[in-house]
N, C-alpha and C positions, 0 to 999 in steps of 0.2 A: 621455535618449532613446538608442535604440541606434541603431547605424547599418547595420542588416541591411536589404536591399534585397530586396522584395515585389515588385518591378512594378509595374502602375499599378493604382491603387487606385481605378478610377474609377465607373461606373455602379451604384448601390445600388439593390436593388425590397427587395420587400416578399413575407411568406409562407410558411408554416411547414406541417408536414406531421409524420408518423413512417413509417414503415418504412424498408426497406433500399435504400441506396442505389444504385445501378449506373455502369456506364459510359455511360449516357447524358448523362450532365451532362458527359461530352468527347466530344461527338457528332462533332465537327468532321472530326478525324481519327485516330480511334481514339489507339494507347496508343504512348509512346517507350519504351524501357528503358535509354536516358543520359539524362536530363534530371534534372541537376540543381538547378537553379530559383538556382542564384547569380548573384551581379554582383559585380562588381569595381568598386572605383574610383579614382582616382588624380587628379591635375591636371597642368593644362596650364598654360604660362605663361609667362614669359619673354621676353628678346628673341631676335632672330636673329642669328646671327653673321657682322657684315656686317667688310670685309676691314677693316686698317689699316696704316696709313703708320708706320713707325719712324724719323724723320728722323734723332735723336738717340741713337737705342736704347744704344749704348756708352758713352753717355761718363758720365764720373763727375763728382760735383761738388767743387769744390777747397774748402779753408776751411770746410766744416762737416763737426763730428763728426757721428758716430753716436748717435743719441736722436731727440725728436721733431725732423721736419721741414716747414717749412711749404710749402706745394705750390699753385700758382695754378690757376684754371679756367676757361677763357672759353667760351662758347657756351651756358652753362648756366643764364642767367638768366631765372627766370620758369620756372623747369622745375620737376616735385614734388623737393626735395631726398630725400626717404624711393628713390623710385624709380632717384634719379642712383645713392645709396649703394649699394643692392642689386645696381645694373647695375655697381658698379668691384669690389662683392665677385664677382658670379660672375665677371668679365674677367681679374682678379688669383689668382681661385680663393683667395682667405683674406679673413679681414676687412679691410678698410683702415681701419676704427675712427677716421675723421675726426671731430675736436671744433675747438672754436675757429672754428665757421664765421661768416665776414665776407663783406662785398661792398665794393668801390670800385667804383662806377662797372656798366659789365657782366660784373665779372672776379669769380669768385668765390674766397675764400683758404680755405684747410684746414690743418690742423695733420695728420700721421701720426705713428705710433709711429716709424716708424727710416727711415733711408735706403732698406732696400731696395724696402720698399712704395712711398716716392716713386719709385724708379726705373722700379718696375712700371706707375705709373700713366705715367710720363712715354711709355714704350713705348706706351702707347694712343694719342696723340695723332695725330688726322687720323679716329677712329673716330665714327659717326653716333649719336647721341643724340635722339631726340623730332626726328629729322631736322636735329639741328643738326652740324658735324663741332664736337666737342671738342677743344682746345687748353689741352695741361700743360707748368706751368713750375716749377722745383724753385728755390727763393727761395733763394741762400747767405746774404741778407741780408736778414730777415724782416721783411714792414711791420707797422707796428705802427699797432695799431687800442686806444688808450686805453691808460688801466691797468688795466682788466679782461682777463677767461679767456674772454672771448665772451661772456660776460653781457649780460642783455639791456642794463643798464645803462654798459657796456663798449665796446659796439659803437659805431665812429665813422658806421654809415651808420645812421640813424634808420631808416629802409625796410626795409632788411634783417630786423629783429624783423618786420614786419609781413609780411614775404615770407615768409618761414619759414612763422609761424603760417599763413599763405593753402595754403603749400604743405599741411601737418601735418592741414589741415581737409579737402584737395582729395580726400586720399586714407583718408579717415574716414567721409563723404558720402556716400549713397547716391546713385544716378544722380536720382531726384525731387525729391534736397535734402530728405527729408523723416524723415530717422533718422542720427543722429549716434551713429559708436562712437570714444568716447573712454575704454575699455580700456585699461588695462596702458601709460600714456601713460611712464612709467619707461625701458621699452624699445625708445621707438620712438626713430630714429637722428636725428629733427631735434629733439626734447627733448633727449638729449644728447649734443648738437651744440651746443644755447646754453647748456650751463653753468649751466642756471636751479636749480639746486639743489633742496630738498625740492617735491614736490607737494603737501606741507601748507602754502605759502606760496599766501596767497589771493588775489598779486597776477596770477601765473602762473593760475592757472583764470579768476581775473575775464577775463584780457586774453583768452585764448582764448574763453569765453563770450560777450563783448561783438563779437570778430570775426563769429565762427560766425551770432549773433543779426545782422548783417547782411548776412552770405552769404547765409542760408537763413532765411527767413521762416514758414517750413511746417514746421517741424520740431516733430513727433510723440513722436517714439522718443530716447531718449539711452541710451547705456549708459554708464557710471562705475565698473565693472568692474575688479578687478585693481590699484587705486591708492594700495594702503596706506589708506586714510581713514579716521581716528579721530573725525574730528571732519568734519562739514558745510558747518561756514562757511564752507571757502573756496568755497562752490559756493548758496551761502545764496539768491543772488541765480536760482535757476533760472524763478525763476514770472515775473520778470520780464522775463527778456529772451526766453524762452518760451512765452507763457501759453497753448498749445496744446497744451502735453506732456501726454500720456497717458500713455505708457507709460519708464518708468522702473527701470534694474538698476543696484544697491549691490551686488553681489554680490560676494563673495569680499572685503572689505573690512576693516576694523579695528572697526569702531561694536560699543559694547557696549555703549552706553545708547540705551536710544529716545528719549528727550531728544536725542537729535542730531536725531533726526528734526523736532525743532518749528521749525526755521529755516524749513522746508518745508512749514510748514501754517500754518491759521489761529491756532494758539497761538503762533505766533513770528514771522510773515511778512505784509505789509500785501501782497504779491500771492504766496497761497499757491498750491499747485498745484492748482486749484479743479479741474481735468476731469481727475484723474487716474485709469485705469481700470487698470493693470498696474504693481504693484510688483515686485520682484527683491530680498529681502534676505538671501535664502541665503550661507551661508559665513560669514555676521559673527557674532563671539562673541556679541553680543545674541540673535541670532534663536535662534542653535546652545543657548544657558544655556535659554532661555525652554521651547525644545518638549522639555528635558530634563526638564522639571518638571509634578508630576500635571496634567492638562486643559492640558498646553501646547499642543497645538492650537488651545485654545479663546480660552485668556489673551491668545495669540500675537497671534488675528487681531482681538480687541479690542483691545486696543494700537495694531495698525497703525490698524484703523478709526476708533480715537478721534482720530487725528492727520488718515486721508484717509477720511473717510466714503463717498467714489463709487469705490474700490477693491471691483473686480468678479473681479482675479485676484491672486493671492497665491501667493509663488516659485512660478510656473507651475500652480497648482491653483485649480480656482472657488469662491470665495467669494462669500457674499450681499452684494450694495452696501446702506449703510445710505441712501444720496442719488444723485440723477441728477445725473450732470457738470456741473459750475456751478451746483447747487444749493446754497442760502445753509445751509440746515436740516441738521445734522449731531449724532451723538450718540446715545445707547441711544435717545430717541425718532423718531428718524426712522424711516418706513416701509420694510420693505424694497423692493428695485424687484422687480418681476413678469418672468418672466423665460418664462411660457407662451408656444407657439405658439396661433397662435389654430387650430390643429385637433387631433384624436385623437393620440398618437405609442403605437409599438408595441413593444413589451418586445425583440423580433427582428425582422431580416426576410432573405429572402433573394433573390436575383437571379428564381428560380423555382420549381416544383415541382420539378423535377429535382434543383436544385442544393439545396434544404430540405431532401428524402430523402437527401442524401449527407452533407449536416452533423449532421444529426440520428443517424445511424447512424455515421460515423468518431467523435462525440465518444461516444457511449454505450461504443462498444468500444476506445477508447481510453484514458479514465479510469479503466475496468474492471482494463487492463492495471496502469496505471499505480500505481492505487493496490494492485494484490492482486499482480500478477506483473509487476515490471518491466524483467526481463528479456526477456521476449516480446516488448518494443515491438519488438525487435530484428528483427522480421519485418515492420515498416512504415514503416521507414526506408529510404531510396534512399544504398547506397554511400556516395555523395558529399554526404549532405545536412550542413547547416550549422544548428547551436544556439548561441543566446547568452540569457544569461540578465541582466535589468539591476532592480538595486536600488532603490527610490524611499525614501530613505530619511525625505522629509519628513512631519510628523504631518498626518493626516487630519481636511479642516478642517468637513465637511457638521453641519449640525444633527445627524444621525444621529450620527454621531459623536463630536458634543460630549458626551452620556450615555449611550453605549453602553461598556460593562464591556470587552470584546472589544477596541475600539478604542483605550479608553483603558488598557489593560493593556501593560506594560512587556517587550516582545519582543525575544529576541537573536537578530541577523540576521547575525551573522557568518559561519557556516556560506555563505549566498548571496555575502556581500561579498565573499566571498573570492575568487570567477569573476566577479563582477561588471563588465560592459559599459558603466555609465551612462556617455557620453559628458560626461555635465556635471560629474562626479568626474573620470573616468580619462584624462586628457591624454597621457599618452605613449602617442606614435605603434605603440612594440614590444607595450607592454600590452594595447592594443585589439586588436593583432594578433590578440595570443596567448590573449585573453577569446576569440576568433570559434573555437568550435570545431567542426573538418572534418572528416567521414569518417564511415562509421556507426560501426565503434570507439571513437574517442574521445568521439561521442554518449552512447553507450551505457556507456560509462567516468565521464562526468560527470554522468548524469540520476540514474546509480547512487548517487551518492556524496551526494545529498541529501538529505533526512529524508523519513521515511514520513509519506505521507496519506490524506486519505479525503476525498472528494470527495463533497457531498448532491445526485449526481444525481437521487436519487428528487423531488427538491424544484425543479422545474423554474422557480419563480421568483427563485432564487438566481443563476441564469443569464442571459445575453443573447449573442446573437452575430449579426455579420454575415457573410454567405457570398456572393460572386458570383463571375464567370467574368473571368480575366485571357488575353490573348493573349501566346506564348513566346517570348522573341526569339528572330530565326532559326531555327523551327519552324515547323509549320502546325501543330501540337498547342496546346490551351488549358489553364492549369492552373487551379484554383481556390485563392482565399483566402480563409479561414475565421480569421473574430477573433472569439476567446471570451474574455467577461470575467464573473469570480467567483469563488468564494471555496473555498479548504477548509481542516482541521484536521490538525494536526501531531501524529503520534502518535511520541513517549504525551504529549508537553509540553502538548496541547490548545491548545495558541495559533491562534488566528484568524487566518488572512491572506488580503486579499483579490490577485487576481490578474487580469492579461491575456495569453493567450497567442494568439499569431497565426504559423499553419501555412498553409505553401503545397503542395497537392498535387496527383497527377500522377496517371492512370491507374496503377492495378497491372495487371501484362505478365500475360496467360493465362499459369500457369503456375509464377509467382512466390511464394516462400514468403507475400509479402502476399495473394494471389487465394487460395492455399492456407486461412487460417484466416478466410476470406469478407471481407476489409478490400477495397471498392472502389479504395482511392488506396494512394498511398504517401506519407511526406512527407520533401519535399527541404530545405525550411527550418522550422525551429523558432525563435521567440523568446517567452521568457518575462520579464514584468516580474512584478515584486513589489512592494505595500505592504502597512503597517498596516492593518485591516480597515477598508472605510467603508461598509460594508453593500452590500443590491442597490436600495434605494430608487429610484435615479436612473433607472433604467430602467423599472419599472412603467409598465403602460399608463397614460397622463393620463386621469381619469375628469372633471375640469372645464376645459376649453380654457378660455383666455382669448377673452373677448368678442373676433369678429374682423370683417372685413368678407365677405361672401357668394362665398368663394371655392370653386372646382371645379376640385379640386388631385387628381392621382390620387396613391395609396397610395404609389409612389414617389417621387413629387415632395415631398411629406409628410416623406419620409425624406429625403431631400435636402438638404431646408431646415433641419429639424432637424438633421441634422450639422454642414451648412455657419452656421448661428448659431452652434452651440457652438463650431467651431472657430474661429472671427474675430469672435466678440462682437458681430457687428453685433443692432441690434433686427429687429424682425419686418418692418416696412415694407421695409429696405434688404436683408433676405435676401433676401426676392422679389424686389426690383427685380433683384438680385446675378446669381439663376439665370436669372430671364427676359431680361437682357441677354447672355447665355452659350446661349442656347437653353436650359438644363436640363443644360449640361452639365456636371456636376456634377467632373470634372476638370479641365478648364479655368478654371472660376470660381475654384476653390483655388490652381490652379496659378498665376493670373495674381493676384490677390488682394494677393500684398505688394506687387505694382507697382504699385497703384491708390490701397494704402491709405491713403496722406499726402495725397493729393486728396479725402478722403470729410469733410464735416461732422461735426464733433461727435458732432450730432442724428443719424447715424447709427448709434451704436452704442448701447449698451446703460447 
């Protein structure tokens, strides 16, 4: 996903039109000639820098060398350790890399690298912590807690392992209790803090599991994320102490046999993951070998489904469920589930007449440009607008795809990868920077440097887009979003890729080289994704609705529902409920949506 910023994406109608579009569809208040439709974002966080007391500040300690030293803490007990550590690195400004963590009593002990970090920490003492004031003592003569390095089996306070874990869990937790991220557990500072060694010891996940499954009884979601894992067992036990989990990420992992996966289903596990609807097994050499291989798409999502039959999403793409969640019946005969709305859905739609005439006309003369003269776009871009462009590089999993020639044809995507945004690849903070590109020059410098295509706008069911009307921050002006999704051909290589791109634009100024060669807008944001072909199928109008109950939905409301099912799985019954508890407000429902989700039945999704 990229992380280019739209605005709010909220009110969707319905309705489509041709001709040219105008400056009425920004009736509001006519046209800016700055607005460049960015955001910015950054975090906020942190503590505050409340005063402190140096009782001791100078003095040094007599009879220990230089190397680790062990350092007491009192005030800290029952606090998140992850938080204490992060709050003595920013106060010290460097790591202080504490291991060997113990408790006596309410005093907590730490090991540092060398003296002078103990001396830095001891300077803080009298400073407010989780509102407690903290109290540091630099030990010349170190207590000793067993013959272990802080192992959990090492440790003289039996509570202490279990404090830890409460803490490791507290700040893992969603505020519902109802989605556990236990990612990249390697790095986190109360892991190694107890010395537990490999994360393929399955006494170490069991005991975290076994906590977790008493903290939080609701829990949905797990990620496993980032943890080396070759192998499942130490995690075997998920359906048991969870039997809720739906949704579930092995991502970025070790597994290269799908036999790891049978720990986890009915071929290996007396409580499998019976309701599971969302797998994550991207980045593991299995999944990465398999969709390298002819109809890996296809093989790929048999394999998964032979293990979790009620698997409705697959590394974030939809997939047909072969069984309803807690469904006994699994296997190539099980029926697929039905996935209709019970009314019409519409290949497009848009906010209004106005706003249809203006999609319909910026996209015809746009791809024109695009594809024949793409130098030209260079008159309807705004100064300051922003393109990124984001990779998908997973195999396209639809029936259409599984025997479609196009799709299953072996395509080099390096040329895109090379700029490529995917936020689920591109981790470093400078990368992503330097993917966001700004200015119309460098626009124009990088749309350049792309392979030639040709776009079948004459074939207008290749296409689908939505268009409605956003308000500007800190403007009275409104801009429009136009998301177009479909497909074109690479010349000369003919390779098929299907695409989404989503433009945000602004009035063109009377006058402006855009007004100039008749373009109503101009556009200040571009983002382009790219996959593998998967046809236009999905969007064709539905000619048989599933059987429904007598409802008197308007056209937009229709569109609504159908987005907001796709996008949170829920079945038909619980979308409606979804919008009509929201008025229809089709922003709000999404927006509020992950806070709700660990509170919804089963039975409500799909």
């Amino acid at each position: 996903m990229n992380n280019q910023s739209f605005g709010r994406g909220g009110g969707r109608g319905r309705g489509r039109g041709r001709g040219q579009g105008g400056n009425p569809v920004f009736s509001r208040l006519g046209a800016s000639t700055d607005q460049n439709g960015n955001t910015g974002s950054g975090q906020a966080g942190g503590f505050s820098q409340p005063g402190s007391g140096v009782p001791f500040g100078g003095a040094s300690m007599v009879g220990q060398s230089d190397g680790p030293v062990q350092v007491s803490i009192k005030g800290c007990r029952g606090k998140p350790e992850a938080s204490l550590f992060k709050f003595l690195n920013m106060k010290v400004e460097r790591p202080v890399n504490a291991t060997n963590v113990n408790y006596r009593g309410e005093i907590m002990y730490i090991t540092v690298p060398s003296m002078d970090i103990a001396q830095e920490l001891l300077k803080l003492s009298g400073i407010r912590f989780y509102g407690e004031k903290l109290s540091f003592q630099i030990k010349p003569h170190p207590v000793k807690f067993g013959t272990g390095t802080g192992s959990c089996s090492g440790s003289s306070d039996s509570a202490s392992i279990r404090d830890r874990l409460i803490a490791l869990l507290q700040t893992r937790a969603d505020p519902q209790g109802s989605a556990l991220d236990l990612s990249g557990l390697a790095h986190d500072p109360i892991i190694q803090s107890m010395g537990a060694g490999s994360l393929q010891d399955s006494k170490l996940f069991e005991a975290i599991l076994v906590l977790a499954a008493q903290l939080y009884t609701n829990v949905i979601t797990i990620s496993l994320a980032n943890n080396g894992l070759s192998s499942l067992r130490p995690v075997a036990n998920l359906g048991m102490h969870f039997p809720k989990l739906r949704n579930l990420s092995l991502m970025n992992n070790m597994i290269s046999d799908f036999r790891e996966l049978n720990c986890l289903s009915e071929s290996g596990s007396k409580v499998p993951l019976s309701n599971l609807s969302e797998l994550i097994l991207q980045g593991n050499p299995a999944s990465e070998a398999e969709l390298r291989q002819p109809n890996g798409g296809a093989s790929y999502v048999e394999k998964v489904q032979q293990r979790f039959p009620t698997v409705s999403r697959l590394d974030m793409n939809p997939v047909t469920p072969r069984a309803e969640p807690g469904q006994e019946t699994s296997g190539p005969s099980a029926q697929p589930v039905s996935r209709k709305l019970p009314f019409p859905t519409a290949q497009s739609f848009s906010e209004d007449a106005a706003v249809n005439e203006l999609a319909v006309a910026f996209l015809a003369g746009f791809f024109k440009l695009y594809d024949e003269n793409r130098s030209g776009l260079s008159d309807i871009y705004d100064s300051a607008a922003a393109f990124s462009l984001m990779v998908d590089t997973t195999h396209p999993t639809s029936e259409f795809a599984r025997t479609n020639p196009d799709s299953q044809k072996r395509v080099d995507l390096t040329t895109y990868i090379r700029i490529s945004r995917n936020l689920t690849r591109v981790k470093s903070q400078a990368r992503r920077i330097q993917a966001l590109v700004v200015g119309k020059a460098a626009v124009m410098q990088t749309i350049a440097q792309l392979p030639t295509t040709q776009h079948p706008v004459q074939d207008d069911k290749r296409f689908s887009f939505d268009a409605w009307r956003v308000d500007v921050a800190d403007s009275a002006q409104q801009a429009v979003v136009l998301a177009v999704h479909g497909e074109f051909t690479e010349q000369p290589s003919q390779n098929v890729l299907s695409f989404d791109r989503t433009f945000v634009l602004v009035p063109a100024p009377p006058g402006s080289p855009a007004a100039a060669i008749g373009s109503p807008c101009v556009v200040t944001n571009d983002q382009l994704t790219l996959r593998r072909y998967n046809g236009f199928h999905s969007w064709l109008p539905q000619t048989e609705p599933a059987p429904a109950h007598n409802l008197n939905l308007s056209p937009e409301q229709q569109e609504m529902a159908r987005v907001l099912q796709e996008q949170t799985g829920l079945n038909v019954e619980w979308t409606l409920k979804c919008l009509e508890n929201y008025g229809w407000n089709y922003q709000q429902a999404m927006a509020e949506f992950p806070q709700f989700r660990g509170t919804l039945p089963a039975e409500a999704f799909q």
